[in-house]
N, C-alpha and C positions, 0 to 999 in steps of 0.2 A: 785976440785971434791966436796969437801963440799959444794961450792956455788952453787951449781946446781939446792938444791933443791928451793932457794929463785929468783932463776933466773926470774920465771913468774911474781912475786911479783914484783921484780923491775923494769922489762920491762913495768909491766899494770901501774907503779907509774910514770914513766918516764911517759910514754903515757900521763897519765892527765894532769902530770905539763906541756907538752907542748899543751895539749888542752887550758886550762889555759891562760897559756902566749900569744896565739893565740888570744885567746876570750877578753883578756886582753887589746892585741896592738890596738885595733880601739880605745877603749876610750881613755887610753894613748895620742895616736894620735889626738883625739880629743880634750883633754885639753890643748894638745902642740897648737895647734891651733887654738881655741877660743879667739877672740880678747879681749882683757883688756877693761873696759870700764870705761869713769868717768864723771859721770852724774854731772852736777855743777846748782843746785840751788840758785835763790836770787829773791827779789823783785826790783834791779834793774831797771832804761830803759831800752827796747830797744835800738841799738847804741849811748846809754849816754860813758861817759869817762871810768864806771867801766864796761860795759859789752866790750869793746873795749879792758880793760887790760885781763879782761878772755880769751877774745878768743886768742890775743897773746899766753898765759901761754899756752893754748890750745897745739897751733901750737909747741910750744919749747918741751913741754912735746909729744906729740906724734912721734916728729921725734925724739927723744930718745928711746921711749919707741919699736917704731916699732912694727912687729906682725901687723899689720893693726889694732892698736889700734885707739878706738872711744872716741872722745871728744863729751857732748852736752852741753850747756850752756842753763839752761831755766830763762827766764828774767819776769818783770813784775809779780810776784805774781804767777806765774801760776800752783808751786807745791803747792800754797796754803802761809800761813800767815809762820812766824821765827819758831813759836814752832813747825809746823806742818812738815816744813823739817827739824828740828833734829831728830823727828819721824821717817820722812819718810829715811833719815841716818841709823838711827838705825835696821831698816829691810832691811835695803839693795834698797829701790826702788829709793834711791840717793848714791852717795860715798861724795860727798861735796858738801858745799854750802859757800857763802857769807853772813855774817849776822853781825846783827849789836849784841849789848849786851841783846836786846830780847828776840834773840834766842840764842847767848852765856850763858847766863845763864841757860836754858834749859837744858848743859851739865857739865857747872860747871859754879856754884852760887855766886864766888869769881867774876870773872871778872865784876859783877855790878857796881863797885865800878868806873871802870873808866866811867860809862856814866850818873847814878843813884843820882849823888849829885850834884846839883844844887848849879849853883854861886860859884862853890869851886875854880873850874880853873881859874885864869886869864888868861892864854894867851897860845898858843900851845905849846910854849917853858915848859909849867909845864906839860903840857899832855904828851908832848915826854919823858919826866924825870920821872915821874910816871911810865909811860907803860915802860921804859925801866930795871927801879929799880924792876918791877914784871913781869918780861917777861918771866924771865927761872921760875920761881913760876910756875906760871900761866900756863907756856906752859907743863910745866910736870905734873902739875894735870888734864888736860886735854889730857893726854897721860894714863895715871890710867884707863880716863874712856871711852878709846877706841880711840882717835881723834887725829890727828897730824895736828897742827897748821904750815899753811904753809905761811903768812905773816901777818900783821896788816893794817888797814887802816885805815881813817874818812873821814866823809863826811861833814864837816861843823861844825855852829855854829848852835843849837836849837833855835831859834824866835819864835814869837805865830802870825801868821797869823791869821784874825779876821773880820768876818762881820761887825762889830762897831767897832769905835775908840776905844781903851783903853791900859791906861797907868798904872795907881795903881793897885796893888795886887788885889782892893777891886772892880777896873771895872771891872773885870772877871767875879764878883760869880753873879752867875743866869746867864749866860752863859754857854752853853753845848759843855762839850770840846771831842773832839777822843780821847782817851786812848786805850793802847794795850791791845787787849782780855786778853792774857795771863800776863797780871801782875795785876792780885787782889788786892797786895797789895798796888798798888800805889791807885788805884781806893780806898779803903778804906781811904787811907792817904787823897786824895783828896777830899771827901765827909766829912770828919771829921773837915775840916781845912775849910767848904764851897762853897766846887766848886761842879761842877758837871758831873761827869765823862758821857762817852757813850761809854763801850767797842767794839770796829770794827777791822776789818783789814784793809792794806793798801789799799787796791783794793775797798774797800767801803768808804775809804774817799771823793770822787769826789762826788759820787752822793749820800751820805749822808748829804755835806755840800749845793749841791743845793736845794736839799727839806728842808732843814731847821732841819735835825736831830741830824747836831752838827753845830758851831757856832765858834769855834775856833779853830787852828789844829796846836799843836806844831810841828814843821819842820823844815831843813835845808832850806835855801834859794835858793840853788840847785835842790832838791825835790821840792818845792812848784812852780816854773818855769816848771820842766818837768812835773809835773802831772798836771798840768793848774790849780794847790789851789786858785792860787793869782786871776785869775777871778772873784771869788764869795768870797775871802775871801781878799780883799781890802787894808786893814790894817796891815801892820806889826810894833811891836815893836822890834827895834834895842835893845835887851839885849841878853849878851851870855849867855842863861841860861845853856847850859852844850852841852857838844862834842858829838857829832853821831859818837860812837867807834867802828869797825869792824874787824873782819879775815875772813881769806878763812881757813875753815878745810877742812880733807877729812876723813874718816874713816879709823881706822889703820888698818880693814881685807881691804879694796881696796887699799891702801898703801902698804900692807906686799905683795900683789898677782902681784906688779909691779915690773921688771927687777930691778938691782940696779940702771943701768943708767938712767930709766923712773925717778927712787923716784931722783935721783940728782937733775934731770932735771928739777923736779916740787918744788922742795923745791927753787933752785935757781930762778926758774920764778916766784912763791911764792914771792920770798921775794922784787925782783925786781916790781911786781905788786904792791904791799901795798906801797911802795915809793910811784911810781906812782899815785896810787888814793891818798894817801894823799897832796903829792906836788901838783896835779890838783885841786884838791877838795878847796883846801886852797884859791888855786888863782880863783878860779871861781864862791866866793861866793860873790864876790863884783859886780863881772859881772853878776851874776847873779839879785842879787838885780839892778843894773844899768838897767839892761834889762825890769824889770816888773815896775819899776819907770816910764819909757817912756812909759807902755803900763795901767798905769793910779792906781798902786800903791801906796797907803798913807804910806811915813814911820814916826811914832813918836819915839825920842829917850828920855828917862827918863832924868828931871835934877835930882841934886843931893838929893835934900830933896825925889823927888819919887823911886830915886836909895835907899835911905837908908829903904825905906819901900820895896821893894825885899830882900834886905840884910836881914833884921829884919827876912822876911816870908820864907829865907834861913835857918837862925838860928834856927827859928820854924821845921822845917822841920828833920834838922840833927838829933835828937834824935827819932822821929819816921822810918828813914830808917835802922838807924843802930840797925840791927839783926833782922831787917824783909825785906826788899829789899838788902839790903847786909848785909855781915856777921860780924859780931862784930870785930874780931880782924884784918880783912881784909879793911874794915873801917877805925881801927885806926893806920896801915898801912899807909895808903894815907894821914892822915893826921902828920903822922910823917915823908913822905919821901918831902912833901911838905914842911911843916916849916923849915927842915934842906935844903932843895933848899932854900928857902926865904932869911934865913938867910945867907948865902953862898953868894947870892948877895947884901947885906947888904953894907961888907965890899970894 
């Protein structure tokens, strides 16, 4: 009998909350059913080795993830230059991309270190020992700021393909070389020391180098084959100047928005991929170089009195990257996980 007089009250509250719930269940229903999507940027080839490993990962991840989840892979340049899809990551108009440490540094400034020092590496075996001694580092700072690293790769050895013959440090300067827009401070290092930078993106190397707007184009041997460099740029020196280093990230809100078994699924193909481009990568830069040899490329390789003048122009160098293209103690990092490797095989 008391309740009597709240009866109306409760009846008109019931009412709403089921209006509510009502008005409610479409969207519900509509987020239950809007597909996942994961937009994958790079500057890749087309059907080259690494957009091949993507689309795989694609495939593995989607029939995990289910929901008529969407994979798109966009290749060649076409979201734009490295810095400009960590950008475009960062809004959402990508969840990942492929990039090398151009645009890895974009998100975090440490991992320069594996691409950015010049002459440091001798041989893949210190690169894999390196990146593996800073991997969980690395990969958790790049978890801070938003991104989950889902494999590693490379793409070769760096060479200087070149309209004119040149071997010495010193044949370079007065030469216009491609530099990546977004690293200033190499462009500065580079003009200080006598060369002469031309910031571009990838996509303007071809026809930057036919008109004559640069004149040298540091590159894998890989790249310089698919983009048709070696054409107009004749010339390559055999020196490994430093590793073309890569992951696949994806964004950890596109990440966090996936089943558990989608993120398994991509993490495992993830990791599976970067094998992948790196075991191909490795083997395909000889064939590659083999390949444009026959189609009327000059290669010079340095003797040792010209090798020790890179060496020399390496040592010049290390004291201006470290703690402006990499960071000071992430720098001398690398150079402590290398001499205790050196030493290691010593014995």
């Amino acid at each position: 009998m008391h309740d009597t007089p709240r009866t109306p009250r409760r009846q008109a509250l019931t009412t709403l909350l089921g209006l509510g719930l009502q008005a409610a269940a479409p969207t519900l229903q509509a987020q239950a059913q809007r597909p996942v999507q994961l937009r994958v940027g790079s500057l890749v080839p087309k059907n080259s080795l690494y957009h091949q490993s993507l689309l795989e990962l694609g495939e593995s991840w989607r029939a995990a993830q289910g929901g008529n989840a969407r994979f798109t892979v966009f290749t060649d340049g076409s979201q734009g230059g490295e810095a400009e899809m960590a950008r475009r990551m960062r809004i959402g108009q990508l969840q990942g991309a492929l990039m090398s440490v151009v645009g890895l540094r974009e998100i975090e400034p440490s991992v320069a270190a594996m691409q950015n020092m010049p002459l440091l590496f001798r041989n893949w075996e210190e690169v894999d020992h390196v990146r593996e001694k800073m991997r969980a580092t690395l990969e958790a700072r790049f978890s801070e700021r938003g991104f989950v690293v889902l494999g590693w790769g490379d793409a070769g050895w760096v060479r200087f393909f070149s309209r004119q013959r040149a071997v010495r440090p010193d044949d370079f300067k007065g030469m216009k070389f491609f530099a990546w827009g977004s690293e200033p401070e190499q462009q500065d290092i580079m003009k200080n020391l006598g060369y002469t930078p031309v910031p571009l993106e990838t996509a303007d190397i071809l026809p930057a180098m036919q008109t004559g707007m640069i004149e040298v184009v540091p590159s894998t041997p890989y790249f310089a084959l698919a983009g048709q460099i070696f054409n107009t740029a004749q010339h390559m020196l055999e020196i490994n100047w430093a590793p073309i280093v890569g992951a696949l990230v994806v964004s950890k809100k596109a990440f966090d928005e996936m089943t558990p078994a989608g993120q398994q699924a991509l993490r495992t193909a993830g990791e599976k991929a970067g094998v992948q481009m790196r075991t191909q990568a490795r083997r395909e830069v000889d064939e590659a170089v083999d390949a444009m040899k026959k189609r009327g490329l000059n290669v010079h390789k340095p003797n040792p009195e010209q090798m020790r003048e890179w060496d020399q122009l390496a040592e010049r160098l290390y004291p201006r990257i470290r703690g402006t293209m990499v960071p000071a103690a992430t720098f001398d990092e690398v150079f402590a996980h290398l001499r205790a490797f050196r030493a290691s095989r010593v014995r």
